[in-house]
Every structure is written in C-alpha cells, then in structure tokens.
N, CA, C and O atoms as CSV, one atom per row, in Angstrom:
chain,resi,resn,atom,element,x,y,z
A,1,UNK,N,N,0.841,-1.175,0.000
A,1,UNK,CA,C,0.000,0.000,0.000
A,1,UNK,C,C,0.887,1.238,0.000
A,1,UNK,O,O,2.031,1.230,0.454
A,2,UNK,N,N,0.244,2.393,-0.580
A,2,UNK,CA,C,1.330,3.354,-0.823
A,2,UNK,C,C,1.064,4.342,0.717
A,2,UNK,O,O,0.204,3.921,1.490
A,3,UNK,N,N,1.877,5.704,1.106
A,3,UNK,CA,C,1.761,5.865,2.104
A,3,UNK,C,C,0.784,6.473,2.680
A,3,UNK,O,O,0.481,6.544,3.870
A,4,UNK,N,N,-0.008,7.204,1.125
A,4,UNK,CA,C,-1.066,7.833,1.634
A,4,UNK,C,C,-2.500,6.357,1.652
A,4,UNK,O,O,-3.527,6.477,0.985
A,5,UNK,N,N,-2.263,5.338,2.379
A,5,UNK,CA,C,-2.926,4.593,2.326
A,5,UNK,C,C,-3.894,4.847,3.702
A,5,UNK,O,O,-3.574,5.619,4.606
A,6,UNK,N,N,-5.296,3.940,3.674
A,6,UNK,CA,C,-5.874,4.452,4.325
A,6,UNK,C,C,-6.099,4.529,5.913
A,6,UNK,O,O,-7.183,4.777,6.441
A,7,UNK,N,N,-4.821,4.260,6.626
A,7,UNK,CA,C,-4.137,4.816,7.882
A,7,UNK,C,C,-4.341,6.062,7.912
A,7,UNK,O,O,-4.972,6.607,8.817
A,8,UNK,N,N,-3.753,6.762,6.773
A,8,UNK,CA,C,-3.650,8.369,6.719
A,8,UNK,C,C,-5.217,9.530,6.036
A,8,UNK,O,O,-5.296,10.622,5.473
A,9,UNK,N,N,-6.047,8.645,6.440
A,9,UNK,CA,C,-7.592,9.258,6.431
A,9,UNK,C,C,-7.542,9.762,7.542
A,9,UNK,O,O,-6.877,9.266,8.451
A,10,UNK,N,N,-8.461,11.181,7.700
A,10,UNK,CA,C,-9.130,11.799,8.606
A,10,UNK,C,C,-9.911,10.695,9.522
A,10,UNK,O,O,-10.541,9.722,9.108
A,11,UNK,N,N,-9.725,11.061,10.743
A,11,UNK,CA,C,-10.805,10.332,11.431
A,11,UNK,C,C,-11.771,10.403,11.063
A,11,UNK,O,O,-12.383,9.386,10.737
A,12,UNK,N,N,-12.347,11.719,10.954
A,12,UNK,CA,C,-14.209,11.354,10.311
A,12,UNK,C,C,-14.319,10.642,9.357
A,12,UNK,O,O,-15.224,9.844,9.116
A,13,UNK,N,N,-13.176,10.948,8.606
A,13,UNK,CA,C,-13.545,10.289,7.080
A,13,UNK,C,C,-13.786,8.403,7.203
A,13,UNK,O,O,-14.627,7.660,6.699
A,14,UNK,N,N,-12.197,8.060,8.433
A,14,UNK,CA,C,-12.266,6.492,8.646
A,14,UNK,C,C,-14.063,5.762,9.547
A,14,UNK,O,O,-14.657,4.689,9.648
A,15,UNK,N,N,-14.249,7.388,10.043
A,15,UNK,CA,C,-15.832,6.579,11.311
A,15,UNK,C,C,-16.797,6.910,9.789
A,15,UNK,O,O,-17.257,5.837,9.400
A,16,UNK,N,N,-16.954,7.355,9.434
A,16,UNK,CA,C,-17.856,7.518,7.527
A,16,UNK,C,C,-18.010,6.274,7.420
A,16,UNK,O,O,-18.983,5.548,7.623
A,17,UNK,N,N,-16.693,6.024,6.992
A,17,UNK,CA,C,-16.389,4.632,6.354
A,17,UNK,C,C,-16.895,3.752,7.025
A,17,UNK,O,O,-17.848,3.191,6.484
A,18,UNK,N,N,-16.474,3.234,8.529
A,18,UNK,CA,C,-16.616,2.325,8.826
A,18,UNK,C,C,-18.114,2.348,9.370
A,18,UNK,O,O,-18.301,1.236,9.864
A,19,UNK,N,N,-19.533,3.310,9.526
A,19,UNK,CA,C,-20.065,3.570,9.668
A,19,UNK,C,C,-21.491,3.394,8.240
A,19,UNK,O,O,-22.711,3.251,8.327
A,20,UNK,N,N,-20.593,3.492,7.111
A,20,UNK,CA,C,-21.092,3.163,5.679
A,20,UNK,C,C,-22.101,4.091,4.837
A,20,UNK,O,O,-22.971,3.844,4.001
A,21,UNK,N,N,-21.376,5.806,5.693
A,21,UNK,CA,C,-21.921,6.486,4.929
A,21,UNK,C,C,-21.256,7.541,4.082
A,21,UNK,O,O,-21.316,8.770,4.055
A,22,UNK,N,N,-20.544,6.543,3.340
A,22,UNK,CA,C,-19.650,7.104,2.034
A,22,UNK,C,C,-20.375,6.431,0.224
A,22,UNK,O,O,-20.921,5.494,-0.359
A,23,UNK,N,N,-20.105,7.085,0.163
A,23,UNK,CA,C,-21.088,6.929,-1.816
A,23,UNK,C,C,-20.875,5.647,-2.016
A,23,UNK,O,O,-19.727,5.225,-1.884
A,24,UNK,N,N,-21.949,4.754,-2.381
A,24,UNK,CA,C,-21.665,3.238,-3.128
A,24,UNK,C,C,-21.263,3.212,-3.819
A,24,UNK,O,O,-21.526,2.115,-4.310
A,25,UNK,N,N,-20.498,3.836,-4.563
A,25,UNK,CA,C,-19.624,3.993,-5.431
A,25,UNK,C,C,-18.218,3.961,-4.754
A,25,UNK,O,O,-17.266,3.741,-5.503
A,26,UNK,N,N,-17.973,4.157,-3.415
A,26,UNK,CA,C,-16.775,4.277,-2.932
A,26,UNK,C,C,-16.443,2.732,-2.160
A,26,UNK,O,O,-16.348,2.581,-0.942
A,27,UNK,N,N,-16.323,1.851,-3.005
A,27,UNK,CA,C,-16.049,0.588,-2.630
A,27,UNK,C,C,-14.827,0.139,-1.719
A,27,UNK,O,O,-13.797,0.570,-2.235
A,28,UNK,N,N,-14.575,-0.530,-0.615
A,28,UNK,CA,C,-13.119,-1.236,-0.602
A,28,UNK,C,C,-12.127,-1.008,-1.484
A,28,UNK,O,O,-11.194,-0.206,-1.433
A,29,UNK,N,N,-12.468,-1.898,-2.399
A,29,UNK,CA,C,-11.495,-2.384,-3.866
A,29,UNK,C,C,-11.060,-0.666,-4.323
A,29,UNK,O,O,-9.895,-0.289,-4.447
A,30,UNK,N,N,-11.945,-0.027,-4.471
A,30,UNK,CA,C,-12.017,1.034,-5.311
A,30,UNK,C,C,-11.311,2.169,-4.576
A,30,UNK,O,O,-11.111,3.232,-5.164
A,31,UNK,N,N,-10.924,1.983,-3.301
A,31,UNK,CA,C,-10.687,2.750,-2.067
A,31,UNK,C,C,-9.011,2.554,-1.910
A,31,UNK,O,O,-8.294,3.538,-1.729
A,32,UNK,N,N,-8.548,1.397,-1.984
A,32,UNK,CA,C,-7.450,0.635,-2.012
A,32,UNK,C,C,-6.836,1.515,-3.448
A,32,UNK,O,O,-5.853,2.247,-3.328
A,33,UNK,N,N,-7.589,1.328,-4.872
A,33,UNK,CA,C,-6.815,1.667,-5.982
A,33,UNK,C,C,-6.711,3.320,-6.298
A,33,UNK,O,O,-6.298,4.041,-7.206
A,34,UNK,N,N,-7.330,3.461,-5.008
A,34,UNK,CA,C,-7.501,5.700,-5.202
A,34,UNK,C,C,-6.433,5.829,-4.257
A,34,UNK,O,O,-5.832,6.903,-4.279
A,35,UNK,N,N,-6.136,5.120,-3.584
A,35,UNK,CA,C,-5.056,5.207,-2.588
A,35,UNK,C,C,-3.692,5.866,-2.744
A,35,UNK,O,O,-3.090,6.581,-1.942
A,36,UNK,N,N,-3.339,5.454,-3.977
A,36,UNK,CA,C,-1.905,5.767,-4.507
A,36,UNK,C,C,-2.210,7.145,-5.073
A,36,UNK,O,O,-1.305,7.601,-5.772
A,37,UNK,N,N,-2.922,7.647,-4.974
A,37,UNK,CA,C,-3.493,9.137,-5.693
A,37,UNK,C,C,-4.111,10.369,-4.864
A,37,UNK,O,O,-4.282,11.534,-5.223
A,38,UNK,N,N,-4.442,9.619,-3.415
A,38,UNK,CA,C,-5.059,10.295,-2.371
A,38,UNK,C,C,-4.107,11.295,-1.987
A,38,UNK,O,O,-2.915,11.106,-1.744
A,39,UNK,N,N,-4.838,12.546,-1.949
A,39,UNK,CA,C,-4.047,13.778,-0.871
A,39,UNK,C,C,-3.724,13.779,-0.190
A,39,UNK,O,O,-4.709,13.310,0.381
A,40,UNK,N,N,-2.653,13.969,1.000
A,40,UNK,CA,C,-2.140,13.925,2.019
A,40,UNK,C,C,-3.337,15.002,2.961
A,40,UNK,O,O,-3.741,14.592,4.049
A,41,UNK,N,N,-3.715,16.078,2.528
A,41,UNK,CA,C,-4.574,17.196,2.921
A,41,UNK,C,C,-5.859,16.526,3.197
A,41,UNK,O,O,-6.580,15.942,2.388
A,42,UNK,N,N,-6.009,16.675,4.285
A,42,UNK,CA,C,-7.659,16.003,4.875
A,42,UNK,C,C,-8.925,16.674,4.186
A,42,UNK,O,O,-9.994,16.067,4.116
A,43,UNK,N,N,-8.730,18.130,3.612
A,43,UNK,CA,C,-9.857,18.476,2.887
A,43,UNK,C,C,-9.921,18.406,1.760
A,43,UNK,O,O,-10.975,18.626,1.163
A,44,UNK,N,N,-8.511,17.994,1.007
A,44,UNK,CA,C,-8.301,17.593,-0.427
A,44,UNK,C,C,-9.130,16.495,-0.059
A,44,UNK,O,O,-10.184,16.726,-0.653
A,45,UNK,N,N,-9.262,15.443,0.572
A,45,UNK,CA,C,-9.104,13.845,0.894
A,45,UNK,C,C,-10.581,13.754,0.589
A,45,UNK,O,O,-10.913,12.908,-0.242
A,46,UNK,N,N,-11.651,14.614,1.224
A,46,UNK,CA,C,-13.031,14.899,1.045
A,46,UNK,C,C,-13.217,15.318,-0.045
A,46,UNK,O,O,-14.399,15.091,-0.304
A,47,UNK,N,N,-12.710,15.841,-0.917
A,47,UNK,CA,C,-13.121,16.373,-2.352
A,47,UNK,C,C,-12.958,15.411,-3.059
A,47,UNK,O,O,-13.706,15.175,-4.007
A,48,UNK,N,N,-11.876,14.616,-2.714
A,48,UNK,CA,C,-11.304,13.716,-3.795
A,48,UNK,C,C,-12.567,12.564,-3.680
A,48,UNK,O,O,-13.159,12.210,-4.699
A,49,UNK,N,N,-12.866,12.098,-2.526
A,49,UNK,CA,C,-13.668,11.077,-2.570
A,49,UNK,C,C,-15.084,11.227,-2.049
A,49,UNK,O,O,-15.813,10.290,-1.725
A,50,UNK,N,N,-15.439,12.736,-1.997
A,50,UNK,CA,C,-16.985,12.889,-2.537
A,50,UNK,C,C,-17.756,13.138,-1.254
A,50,UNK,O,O,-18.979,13.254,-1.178
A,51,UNK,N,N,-16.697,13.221,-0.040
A,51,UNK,CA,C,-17.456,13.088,1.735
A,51,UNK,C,C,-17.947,14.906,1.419
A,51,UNK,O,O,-17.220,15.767,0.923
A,52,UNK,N,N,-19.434,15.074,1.912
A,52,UNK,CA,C,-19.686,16.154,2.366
A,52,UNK,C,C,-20.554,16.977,1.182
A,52,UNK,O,O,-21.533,17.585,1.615
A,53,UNK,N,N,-20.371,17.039,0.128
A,53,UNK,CA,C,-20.968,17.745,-1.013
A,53,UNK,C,C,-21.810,16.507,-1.363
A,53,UNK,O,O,-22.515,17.168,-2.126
A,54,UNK,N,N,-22.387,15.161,-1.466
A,54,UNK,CA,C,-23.197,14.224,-2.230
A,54,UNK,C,C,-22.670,13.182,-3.203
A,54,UNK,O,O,-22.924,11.983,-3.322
A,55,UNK,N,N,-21.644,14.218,-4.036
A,55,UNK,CA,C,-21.138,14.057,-4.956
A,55,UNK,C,C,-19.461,13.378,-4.747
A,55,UNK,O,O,-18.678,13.725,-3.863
A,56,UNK,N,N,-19.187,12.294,-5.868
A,56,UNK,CA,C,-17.885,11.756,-6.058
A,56,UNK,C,C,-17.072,12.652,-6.718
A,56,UNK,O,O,-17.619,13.489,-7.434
A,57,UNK,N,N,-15.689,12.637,-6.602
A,57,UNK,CA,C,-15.033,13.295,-7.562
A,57,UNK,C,C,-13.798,12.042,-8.614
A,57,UNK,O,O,-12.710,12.223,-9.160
A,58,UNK,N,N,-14.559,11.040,-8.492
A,58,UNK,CA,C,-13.861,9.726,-8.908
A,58,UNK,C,C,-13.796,10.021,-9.749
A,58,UNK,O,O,-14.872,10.526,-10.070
A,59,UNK,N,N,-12.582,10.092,-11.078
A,59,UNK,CA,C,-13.349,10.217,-12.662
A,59,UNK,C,C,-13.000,8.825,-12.989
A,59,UNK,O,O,-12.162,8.295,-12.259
A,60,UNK,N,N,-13.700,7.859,-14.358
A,60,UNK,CA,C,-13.870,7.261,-14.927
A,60,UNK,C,C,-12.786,6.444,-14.350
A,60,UNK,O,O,-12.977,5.597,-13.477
A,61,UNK,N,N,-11.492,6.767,-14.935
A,61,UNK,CA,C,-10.453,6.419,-15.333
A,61,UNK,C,C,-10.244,5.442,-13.659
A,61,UNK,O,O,-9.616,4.415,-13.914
A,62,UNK,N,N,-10.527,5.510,-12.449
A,62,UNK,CA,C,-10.464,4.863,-11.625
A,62,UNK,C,C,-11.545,3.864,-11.086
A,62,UNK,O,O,-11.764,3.449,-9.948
A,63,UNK,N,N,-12.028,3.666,-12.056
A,63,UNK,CA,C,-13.530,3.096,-12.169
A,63,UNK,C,C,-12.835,1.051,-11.698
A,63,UNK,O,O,-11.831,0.400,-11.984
A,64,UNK,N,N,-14.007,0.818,-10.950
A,64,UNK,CA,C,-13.839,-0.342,-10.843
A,64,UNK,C,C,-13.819,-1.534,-12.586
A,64,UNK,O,O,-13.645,-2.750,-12.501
C-alpha cells in the first residue's frame, strides 16, 4: 500500500467509512486503488472522494 494509504484518512472520514456512509460507489477495492493518488490534505481527501458535497469526484479512469 502506498503511504497515503488508508491509515492516513481523517478520522471522520475512517468513522464515515466504517459507519457506511460514504457513496456506493466508494467501494473497498475502489478505495485501495484511489489510494496511490489520495491527498495527504484532509480536505483535499473529502473532495477527492466525494465526503460532504453528495457528490464523487472519482473520474472514470479509476472506475472499478
């Protein structure tokens, strides 16, 4: 796993998660392969993966 792996999530973002209210679109698998791409910045980290606005910012290209 690379370093921004998901150790280095915001707490809210990890109780979201483990709580299961992050986009069905934001899978395990799919979580693992955004990993190597994730922001170090906790509010980048929310944009990138869609916490807070409704919306994903996944594009295609990381598509399961």
């Amino acid at each position: 796993m690379s370093s921004a792996g998901p150790h280095s999530l915001s707490p809210d973002m990890v109780r979201a998660l483990l709580e299961g209210r992050q986009s069905i679109e934001l899978t395990p698998t799919r979580l693992l392969r955004l990993s190597k791409d994730l922001p170090h910045d906790w509010s980048e980290q929310r944009h990138f993966l869609g916490f807070g606005d409704g919306r994903s910012k996944i594009s295609g290209r990381n598509a399961l």
